[in-house]
N, C-alpha and C positions, 0 to 999 in steps of 0.2 A: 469225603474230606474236601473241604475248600480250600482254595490255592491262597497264596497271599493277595494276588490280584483281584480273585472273588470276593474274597472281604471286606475290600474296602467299598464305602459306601463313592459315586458317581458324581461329580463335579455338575454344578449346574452350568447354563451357560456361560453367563455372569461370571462364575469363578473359572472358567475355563479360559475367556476372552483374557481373563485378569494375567494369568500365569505365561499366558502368551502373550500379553503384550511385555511383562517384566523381564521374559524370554529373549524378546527382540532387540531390548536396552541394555542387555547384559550379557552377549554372549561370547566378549572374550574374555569376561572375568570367569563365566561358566567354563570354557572351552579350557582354561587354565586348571581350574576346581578339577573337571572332569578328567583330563590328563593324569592327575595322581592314580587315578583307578589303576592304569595301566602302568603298573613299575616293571613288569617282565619282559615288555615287548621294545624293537627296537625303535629307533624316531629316524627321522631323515631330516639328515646333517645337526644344528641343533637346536632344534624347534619340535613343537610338539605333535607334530605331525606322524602317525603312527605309521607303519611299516614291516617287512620281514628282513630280514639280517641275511639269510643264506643258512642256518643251522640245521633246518630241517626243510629246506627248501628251494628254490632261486630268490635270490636277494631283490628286493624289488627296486633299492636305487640301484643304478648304475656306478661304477667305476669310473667310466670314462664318458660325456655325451655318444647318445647315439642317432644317427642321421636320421629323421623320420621317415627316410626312406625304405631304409632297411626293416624294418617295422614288418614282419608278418601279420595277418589279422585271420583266424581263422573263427568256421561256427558251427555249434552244436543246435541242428533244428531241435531235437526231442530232449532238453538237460533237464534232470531230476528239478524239481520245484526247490527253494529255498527251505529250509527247516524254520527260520520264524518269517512271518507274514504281514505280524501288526495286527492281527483278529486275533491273536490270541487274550484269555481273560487278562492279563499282566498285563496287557492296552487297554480294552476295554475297561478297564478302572480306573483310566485315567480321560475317558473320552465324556461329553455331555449323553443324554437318552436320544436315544436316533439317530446317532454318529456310530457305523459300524468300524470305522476304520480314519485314522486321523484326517486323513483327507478330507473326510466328508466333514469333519469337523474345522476344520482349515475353512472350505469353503461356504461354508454357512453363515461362518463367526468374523471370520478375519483375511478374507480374500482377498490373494495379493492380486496388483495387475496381472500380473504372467500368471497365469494358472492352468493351464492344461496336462488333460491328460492324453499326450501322446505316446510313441511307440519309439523305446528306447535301446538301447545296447546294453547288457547286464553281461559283464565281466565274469568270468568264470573261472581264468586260469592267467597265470603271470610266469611266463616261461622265457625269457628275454631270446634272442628278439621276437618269440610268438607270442603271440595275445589273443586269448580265445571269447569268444562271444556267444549270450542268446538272448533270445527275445522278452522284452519286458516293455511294462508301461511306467508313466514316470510318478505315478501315484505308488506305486510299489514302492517306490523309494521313497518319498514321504511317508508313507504313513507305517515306515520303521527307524528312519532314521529321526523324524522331526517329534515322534511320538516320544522315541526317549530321550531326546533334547528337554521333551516337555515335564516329562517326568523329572529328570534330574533339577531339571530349573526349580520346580513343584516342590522337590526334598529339600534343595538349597536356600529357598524363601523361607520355609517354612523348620529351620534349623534341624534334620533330620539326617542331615549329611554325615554320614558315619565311619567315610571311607572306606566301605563296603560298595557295587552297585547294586540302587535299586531294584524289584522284581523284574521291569520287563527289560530293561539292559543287561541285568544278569541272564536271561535268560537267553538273550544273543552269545553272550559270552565274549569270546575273542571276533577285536570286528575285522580283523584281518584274514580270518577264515571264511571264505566265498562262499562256500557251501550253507552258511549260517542265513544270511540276510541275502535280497537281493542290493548287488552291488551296482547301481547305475551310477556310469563314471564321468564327470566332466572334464573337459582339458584347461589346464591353466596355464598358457603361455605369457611368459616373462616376453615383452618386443622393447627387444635394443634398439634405439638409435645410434649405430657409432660413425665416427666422422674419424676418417684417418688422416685427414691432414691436419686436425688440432690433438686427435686422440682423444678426445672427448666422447663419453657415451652417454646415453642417460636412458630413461624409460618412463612406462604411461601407468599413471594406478587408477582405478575406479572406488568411490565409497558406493556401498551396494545400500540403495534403498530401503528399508525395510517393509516399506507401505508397497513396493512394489512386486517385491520378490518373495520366495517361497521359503528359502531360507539362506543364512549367509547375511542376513540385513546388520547396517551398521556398523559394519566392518570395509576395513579395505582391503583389496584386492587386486591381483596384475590384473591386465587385462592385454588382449580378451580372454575370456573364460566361457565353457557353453559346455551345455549338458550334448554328451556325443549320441544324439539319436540322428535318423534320417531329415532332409528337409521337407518333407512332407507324408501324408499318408497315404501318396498312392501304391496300387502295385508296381510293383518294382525297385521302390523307392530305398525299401530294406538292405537289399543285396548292392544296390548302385552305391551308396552313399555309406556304406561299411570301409570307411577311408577317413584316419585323422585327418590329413589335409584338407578335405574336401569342408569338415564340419571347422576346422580355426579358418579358412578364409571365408564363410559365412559369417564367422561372430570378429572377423574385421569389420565385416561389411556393415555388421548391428551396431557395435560397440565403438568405431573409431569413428565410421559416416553417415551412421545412424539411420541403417539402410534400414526397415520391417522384416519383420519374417518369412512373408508372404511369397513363395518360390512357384507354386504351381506342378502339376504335374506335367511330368516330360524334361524337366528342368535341364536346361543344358551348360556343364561345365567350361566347355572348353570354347562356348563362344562368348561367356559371359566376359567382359573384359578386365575386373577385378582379377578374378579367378587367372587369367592370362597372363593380366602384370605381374603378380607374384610369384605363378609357377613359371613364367620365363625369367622373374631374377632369380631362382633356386635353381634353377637349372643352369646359368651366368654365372652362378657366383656372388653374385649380390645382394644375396639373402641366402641366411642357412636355417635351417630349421631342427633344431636337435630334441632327443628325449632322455629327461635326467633323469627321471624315477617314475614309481607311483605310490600313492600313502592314503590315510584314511584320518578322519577329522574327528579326534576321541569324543568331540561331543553329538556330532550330528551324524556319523558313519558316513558321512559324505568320499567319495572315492573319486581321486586328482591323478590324472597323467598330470605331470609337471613336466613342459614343454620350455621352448624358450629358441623364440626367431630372431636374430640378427640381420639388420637390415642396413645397408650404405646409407649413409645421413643423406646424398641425395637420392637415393633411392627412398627411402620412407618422405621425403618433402616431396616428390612426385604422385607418390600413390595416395597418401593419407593431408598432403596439405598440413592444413591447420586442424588437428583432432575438436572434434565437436565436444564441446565444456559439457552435457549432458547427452544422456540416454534413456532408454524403458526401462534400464534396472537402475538408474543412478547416477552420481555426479562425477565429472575424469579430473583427476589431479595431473597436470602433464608436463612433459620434462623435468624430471625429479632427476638428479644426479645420481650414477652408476659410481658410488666412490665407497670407502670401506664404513666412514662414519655413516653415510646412509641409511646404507643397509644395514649396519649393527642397529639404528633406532629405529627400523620401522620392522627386522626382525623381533627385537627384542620388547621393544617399549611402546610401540604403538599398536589400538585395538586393529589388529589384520589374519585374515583367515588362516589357519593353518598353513593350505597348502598354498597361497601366496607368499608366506611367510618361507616354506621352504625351499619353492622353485627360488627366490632371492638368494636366502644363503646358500643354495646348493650349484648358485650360478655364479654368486662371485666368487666358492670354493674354484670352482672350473676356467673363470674368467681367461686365464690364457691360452685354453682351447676354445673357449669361445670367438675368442678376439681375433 
């Protein structure tokens, strides 16, 4: 017997390219759409940003910030494989002939600037303050989460949407459940500017490209933001660089000074001098670096630490200057006012990523431990 996904007949390219590009134009009205799927599961703060509550489990936001110091990171070298893949036939009918797996169909068709596949951190357990880890690459994570991004876009075009999910998102099921999909998780740090002698704060957003990025285009977002893998692939690199901190002050480095990627092996942290000015004002006091939660992006299974660094207004005009108006994933919106109208319109009413959307409200929830 044929599955639902065997059935259907194989998109040519042509219509493949199509559905992904109307993907890319649409993906907070999708990410909205997609949302209703999930009426049982809880959100963080009130955005659509999915999450666990604590019911049958550790709650994945926080109560209170918590210092990213305190942050255990533990790893599983040998963790059972995920249960779906993205090869399964429920993808497969939604891919062009000769695209085994989204990715490969991604890069054939529609290949963003940033596209590699390297060697990422695949989240497996959310035990606050542990967090546990294993090995993955970052096409893993495309080509299940962008796969049913595509799918659902596919059903939504094409008036199918039945408030039902699709086959091959139905068959993730709950995207909160780690065991399901692989979860590779990016950090999305909210960075305050506050100034204590006016009391004034404000902060930096990015609009994320589309043409350059893999997914998330179109939308804005805090920034920085970066997918938590190591900064390179050499040996050793894995084990060195299994440290939040180590990977948000690299995607300072890309996203505010529009530093490259490019680290090298042997990299070394502690004489870089980025890396020094901000761990000696975390260490001073003049910078704190906290952790609010973590959630999942109902339409693209995308998985956010939501972060959020506080910095002395002279301190971030010494490190960061004047933030560079572009980058390789996008254009910076900068100094946007930290006030309550704000962030009610750019939580509520403006097209912005999930979990951008949540680190905001769930930071000026917090704002007077922030502050």
């Amino acid at each position: 017997m044929r599955s639902r996904g065997e059935a259907r007949m194989r998109p040519s390219g042509p219509e493949w390219a199509e559905v992904r590009r109307r993907l890319d134009g649409h993906r907070h009205e999708l990410a909205v759409a997609a949302d209703r799927l999930y009426p049982g599961l809880a959100r963080a703060g009130s955005t659509r940003l999915l999450t666990r509550d604590g019911w049958t489990a550790t709650p994945w936001t926080l109560a209170t910030p918590l210092d990213l110091r305190e942050v255990r990171l533990g790893w599983v070298e040998d963790a059972p494989a995920p249960a779906v893949t993205g090869r399964e036939p429920e993808a497969a009918a939604l891919l062009p002939e000769g695209a085994g797996a989204y990715a490969d169909a991604l890069g054939a068709l529609a290949r963003p600037r940033l596209f590699e596949d390297r060697t990422c951190y695949r989240l497996l357990e959310v035990a606050w303050p542990q967090l546990t880890f294993t090995r993955a690459r970052y096409f893993d994570g495309v080509s299940v989460g962008e796969v049913a991004a595509h799918e659902f876009a596919a059903h939504e075009f094409a008036g199918d949407g039945d408030g039902q999910p699709p086959p091959f998102r139905a068959l993730v099921g709950d995207p909160t459940d780690l065991r399901r999909r692989p979860a590779l998780c990016a950090i999305s740090t909210l960075t305050l500017r506050h100034d204590r002698r006016t009391g004034e704060t404000s902060f930096v957003l990015h609009w994320r490209d589309p043409a350059r990025v893999a997914h998330g285009g179109a939308l804005f977002q805090v920034m920085p933001v970066g997918v938590f893998q190591p900064a390179h692939e050499a040996a050793g690199a894995e084990k060195a660089d299994l440290d939040l901190w180590k990977c948000v002050v690299r995607e300072y480095a890309e996203e505010f000074l529009g530093r490259g990627e490019e680290y090298g092996d042997g990299f070394d942290y502690e004489s870089w001098p980025l890396y020094r000015l901000l761990t000696d004002a975390r260490e001073d006091g003049r910078a704190r670096s906290l952790v609010l939660g973590v959630g999942v992006d109902p339409l693209t299974f995308a998985t956010d630490f939501l972060t959020v660094t506080v910095l002395e207004a002279e301190t971030f005009d010494a490190v960061f200057g004047e933030v560079a108006a572009s980058n390789s994933e996008g254009q910076v919106v900068g100094r946007v006012p930290f006030d309550a109208e704000t962030v009610r319109r750019y939580v509520r009413d403006e097209p912005m990523q999930a979990a951008g959307a949540a680190v905001l409200d769930l930071a000026w929830r917090h704002r007077e431990a922030l502050l």
